[in-house]
Jmol script that loads the backbone (N, CA, C; Angstrom):
load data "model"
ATOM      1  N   UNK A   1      89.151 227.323  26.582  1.00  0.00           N
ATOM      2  CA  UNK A   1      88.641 227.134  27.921  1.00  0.00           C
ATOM      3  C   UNK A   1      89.761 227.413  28.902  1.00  0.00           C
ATOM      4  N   UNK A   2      89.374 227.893  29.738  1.00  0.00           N
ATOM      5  CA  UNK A   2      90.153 227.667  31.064  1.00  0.00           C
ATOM      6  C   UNK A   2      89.893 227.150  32.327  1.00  0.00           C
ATOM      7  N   UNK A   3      90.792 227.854  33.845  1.00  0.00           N
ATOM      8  CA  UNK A   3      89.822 226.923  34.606  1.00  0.00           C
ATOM      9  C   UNK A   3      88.932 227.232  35.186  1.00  0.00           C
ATOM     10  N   UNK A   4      89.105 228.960  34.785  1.00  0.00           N
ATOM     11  CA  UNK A   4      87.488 229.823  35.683  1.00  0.00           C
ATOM     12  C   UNK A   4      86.794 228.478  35.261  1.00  0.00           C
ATOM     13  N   UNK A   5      86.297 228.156  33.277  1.00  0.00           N
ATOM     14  CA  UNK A   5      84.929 227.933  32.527  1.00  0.00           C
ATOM     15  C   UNK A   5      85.008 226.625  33.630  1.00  0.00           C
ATOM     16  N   UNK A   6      86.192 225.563  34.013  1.00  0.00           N
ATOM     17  CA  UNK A   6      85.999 224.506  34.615  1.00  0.00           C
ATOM     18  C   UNK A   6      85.202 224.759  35.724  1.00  0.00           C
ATOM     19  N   UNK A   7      85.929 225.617  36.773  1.00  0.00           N
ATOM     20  CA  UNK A   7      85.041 226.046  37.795  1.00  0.00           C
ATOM     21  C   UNK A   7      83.604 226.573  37.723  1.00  0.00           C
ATOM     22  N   UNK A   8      83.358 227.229  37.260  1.00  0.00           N
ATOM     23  CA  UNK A   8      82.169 227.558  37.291  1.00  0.00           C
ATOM     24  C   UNK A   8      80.976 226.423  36.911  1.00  0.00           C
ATOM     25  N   UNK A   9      81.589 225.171  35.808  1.00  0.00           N
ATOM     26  CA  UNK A   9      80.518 224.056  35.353  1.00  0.00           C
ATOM     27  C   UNK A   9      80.441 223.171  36.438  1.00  0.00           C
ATOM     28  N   UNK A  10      81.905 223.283  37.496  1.00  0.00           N
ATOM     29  CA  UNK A  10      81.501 222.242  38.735  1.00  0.00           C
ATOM     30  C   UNK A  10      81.022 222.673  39.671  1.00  0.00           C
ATOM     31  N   UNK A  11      81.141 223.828  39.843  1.00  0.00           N
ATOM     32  CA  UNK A  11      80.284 224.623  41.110  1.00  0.00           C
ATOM     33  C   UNK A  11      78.597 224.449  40.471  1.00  0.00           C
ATOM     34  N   UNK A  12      78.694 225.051  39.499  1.00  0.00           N
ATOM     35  CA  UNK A  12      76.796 224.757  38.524  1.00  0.00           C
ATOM     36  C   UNK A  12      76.406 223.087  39.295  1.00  0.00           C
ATOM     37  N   UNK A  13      76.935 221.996  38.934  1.00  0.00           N
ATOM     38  CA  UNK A  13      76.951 220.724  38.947  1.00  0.00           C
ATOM     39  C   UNK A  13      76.682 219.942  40.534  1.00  0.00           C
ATOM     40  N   UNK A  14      77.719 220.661  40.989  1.00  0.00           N
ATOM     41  CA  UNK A  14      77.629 220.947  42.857  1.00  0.00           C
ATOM     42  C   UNK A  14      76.363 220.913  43.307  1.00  0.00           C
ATOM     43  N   UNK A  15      76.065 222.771  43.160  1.00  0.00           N
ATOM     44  CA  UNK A  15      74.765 223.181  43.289  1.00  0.00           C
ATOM     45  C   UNK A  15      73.724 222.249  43.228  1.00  0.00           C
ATOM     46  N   UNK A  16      73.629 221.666  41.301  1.00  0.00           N
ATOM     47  CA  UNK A  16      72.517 221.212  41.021  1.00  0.00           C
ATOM     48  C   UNK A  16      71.839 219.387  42.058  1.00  0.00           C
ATOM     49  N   UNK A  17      73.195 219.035  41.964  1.00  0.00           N
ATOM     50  CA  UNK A  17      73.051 218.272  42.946  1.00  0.00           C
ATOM     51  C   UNK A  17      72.280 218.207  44.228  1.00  0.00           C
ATOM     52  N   UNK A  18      72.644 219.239  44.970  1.00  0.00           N
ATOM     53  CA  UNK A  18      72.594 219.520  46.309  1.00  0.00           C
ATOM     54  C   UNK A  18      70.981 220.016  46.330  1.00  0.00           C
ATOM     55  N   UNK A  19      70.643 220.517  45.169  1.00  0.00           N
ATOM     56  CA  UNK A  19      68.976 221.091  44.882  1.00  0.00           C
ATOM     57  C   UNK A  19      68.473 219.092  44.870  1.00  0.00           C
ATOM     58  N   UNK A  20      69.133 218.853  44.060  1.00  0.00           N
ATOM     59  CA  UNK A  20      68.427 217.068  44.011  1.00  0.00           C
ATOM     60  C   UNK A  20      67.881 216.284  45.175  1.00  0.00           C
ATOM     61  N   UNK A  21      69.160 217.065  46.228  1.00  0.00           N
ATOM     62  CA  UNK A  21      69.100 215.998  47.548  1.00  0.00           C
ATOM     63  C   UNK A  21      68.164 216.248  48.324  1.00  0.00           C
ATOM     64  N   UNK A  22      68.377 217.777  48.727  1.00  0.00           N
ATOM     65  CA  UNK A  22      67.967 218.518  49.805  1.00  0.00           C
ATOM     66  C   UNK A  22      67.272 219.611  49.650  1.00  0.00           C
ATOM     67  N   UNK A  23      67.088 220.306  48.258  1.00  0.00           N
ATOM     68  CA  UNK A  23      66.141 221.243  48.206  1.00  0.00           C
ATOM     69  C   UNK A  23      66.826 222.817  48.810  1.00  0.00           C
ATOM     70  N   UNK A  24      66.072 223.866  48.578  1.00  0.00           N
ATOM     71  CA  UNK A  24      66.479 224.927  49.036  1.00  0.00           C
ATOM     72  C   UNK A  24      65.644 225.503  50.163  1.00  0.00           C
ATOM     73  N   UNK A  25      66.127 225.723  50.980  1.00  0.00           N
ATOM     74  CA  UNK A  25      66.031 226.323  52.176  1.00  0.00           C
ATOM     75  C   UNK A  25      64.824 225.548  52.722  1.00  0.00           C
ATOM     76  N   UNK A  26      65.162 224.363  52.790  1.00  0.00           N
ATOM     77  CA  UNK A  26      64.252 223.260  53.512  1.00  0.00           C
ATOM     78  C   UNK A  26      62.864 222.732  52.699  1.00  0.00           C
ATOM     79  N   UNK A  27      62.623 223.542  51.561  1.00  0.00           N
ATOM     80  CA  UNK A  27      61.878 223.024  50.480  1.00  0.00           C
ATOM     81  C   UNK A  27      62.364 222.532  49.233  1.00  0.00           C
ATOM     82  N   UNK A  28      61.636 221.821  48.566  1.00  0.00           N
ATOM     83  CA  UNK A  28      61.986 221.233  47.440  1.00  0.00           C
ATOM     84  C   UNK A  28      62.791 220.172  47.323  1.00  0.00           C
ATOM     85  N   UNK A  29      63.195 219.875  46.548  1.00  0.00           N
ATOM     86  CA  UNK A  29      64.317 218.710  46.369  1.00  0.00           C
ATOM     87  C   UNK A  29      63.887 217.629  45.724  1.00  0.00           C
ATOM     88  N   UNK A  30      64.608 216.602  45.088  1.00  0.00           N
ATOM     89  CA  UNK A  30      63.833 215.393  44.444  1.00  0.00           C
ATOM     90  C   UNK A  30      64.023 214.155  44.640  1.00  0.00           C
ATOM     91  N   UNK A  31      64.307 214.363  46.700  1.00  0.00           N
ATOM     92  CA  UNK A  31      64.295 212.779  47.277  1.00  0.00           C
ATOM     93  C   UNK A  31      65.586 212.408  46.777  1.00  0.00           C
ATOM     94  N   UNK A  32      66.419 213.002  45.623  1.00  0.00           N
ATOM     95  CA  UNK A  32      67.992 212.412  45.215  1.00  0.00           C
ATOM     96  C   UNK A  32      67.808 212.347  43.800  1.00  0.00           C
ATOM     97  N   UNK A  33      66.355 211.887  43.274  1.00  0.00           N
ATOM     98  CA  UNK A  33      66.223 211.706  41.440  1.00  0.00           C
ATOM     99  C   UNK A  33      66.792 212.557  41.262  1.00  0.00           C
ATOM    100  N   UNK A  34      67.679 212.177  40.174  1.00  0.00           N
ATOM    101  CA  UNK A  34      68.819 213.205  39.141  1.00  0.00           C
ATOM    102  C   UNK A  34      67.524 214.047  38.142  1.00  0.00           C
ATOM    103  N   UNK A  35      67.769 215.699  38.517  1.00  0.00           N
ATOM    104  CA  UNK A  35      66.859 215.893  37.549  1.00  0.00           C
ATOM    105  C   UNK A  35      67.560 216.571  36.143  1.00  0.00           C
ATOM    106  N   UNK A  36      66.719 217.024  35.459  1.00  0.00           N
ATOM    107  CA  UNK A  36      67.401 217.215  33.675  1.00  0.00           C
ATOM    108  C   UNK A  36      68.796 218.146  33.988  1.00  0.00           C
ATOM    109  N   UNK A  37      68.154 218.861  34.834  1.00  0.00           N
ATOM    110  CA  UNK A  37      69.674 220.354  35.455  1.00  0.00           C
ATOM    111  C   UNK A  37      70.593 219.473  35.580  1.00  0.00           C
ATOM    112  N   UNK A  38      70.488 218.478  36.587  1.00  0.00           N
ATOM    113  CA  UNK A  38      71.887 217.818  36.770  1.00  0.00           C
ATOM    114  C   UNK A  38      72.449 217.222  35.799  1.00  0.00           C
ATOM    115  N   UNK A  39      71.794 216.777  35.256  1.00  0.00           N
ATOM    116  CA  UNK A  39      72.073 215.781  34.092  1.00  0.00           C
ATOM    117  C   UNK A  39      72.658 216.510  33.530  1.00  0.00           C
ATOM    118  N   UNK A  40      72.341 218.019  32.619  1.00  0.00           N
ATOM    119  CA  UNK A  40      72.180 218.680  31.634  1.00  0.00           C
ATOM    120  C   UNK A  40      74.287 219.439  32.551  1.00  0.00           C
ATOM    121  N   UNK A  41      74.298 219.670  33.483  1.00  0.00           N
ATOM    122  CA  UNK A  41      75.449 220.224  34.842  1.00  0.00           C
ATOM    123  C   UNK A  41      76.190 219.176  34.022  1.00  0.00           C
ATOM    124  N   UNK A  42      76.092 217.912  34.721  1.00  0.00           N
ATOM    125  CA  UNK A  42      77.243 216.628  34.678  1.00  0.00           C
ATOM    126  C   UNK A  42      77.695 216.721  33.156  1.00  0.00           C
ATOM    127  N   UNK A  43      77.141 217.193  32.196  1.00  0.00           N
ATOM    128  CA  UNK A  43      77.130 217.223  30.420  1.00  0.00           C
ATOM    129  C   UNK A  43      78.645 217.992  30.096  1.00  0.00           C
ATOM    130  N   UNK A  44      78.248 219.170  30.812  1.00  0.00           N
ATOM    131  CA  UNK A  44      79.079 220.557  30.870  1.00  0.00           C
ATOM    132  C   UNK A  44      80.061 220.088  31.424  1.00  0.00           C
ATOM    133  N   UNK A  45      80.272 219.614  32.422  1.00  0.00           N
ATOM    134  CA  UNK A  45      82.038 219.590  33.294  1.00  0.00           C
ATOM    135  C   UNK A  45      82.598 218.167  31.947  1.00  0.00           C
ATOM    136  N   UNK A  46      81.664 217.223  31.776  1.00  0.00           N
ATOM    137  CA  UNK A  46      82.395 216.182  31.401  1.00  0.00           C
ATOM    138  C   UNK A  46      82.744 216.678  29.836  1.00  0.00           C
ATOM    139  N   UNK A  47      82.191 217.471  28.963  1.00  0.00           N
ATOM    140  CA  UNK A  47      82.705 218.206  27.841  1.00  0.00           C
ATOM    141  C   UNK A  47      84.377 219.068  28.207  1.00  0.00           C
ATOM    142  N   UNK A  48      83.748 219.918  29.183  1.00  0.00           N
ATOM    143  CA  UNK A  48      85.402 220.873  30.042  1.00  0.00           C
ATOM    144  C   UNK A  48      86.366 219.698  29.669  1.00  0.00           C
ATOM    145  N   UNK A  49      85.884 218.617  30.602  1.00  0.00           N
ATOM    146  CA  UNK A  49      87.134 217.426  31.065  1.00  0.00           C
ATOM    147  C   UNK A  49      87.991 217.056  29.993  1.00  0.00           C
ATOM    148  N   UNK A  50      86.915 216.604  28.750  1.00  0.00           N
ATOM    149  CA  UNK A  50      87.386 215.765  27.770  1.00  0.00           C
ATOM    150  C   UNK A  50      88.454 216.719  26.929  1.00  0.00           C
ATOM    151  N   UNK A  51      87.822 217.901  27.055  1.00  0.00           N
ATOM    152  CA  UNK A  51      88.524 218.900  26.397  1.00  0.00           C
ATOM    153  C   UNK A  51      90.168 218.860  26.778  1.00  0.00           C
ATOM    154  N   UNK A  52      90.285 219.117  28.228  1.00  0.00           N
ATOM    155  CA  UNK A  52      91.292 219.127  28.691  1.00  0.00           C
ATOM    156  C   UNK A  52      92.408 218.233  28.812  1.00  0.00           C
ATOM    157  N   UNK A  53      91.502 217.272  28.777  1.00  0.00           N
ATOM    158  CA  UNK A  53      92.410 215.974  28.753  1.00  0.00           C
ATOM    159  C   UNK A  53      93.054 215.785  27.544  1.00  0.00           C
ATOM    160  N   UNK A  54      92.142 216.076  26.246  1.00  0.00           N
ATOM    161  CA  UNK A  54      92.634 215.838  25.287  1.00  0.00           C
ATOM    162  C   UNK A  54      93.725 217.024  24.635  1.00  0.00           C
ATOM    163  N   UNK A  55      93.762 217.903  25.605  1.00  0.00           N
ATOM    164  CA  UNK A  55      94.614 218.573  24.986  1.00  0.00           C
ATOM    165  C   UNK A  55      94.417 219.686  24.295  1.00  0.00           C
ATOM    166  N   UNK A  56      93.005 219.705  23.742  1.00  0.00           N
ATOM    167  CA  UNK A  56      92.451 220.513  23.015  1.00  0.00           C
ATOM    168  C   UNK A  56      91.799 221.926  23.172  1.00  0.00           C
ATOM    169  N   UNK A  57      92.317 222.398  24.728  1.00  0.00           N
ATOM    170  CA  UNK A  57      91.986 223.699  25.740  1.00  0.00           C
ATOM    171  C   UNK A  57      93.255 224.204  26.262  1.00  0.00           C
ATOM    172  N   UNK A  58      93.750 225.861  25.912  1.00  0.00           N
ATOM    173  CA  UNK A  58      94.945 226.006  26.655  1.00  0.00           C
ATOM    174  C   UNK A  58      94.481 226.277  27.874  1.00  0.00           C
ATOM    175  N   UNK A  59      95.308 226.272  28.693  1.00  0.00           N
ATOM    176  CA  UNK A  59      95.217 226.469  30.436  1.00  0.00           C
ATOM    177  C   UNK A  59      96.092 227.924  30.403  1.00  0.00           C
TER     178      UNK A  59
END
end "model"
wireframe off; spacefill off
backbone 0.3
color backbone group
């Protein structure tokens, strides 16, 4: 891994969020309920993280 793969799972995660809150282009959104995307987003960076932390990803 590096930190593009980091970047790109927190920008994904960002995004998915921001679809949760507010929807796209003034439609949609889910009032804030975390939906599976986010969930499934938050999965991905916190795998990156653990990785990194542990040492187990060169930079």
């Amino acid at each position: 891994m590096n930190d593009k793969a980091l970047i790109v799972a927190a920008q994904k995660l960002v995004q998915s969020v921001e679809k949760d809150v507010n929807g796209i282009h003034g439609k949609g959104g889910n009032g804030g309920l975390t939906s599976d995307d986010t969930i499934r987003a938050a999965g991905e960076v916190r795998v990156l993280l653990s990785k990194l932390e542990d040492g187990r990803c060169p930079r």
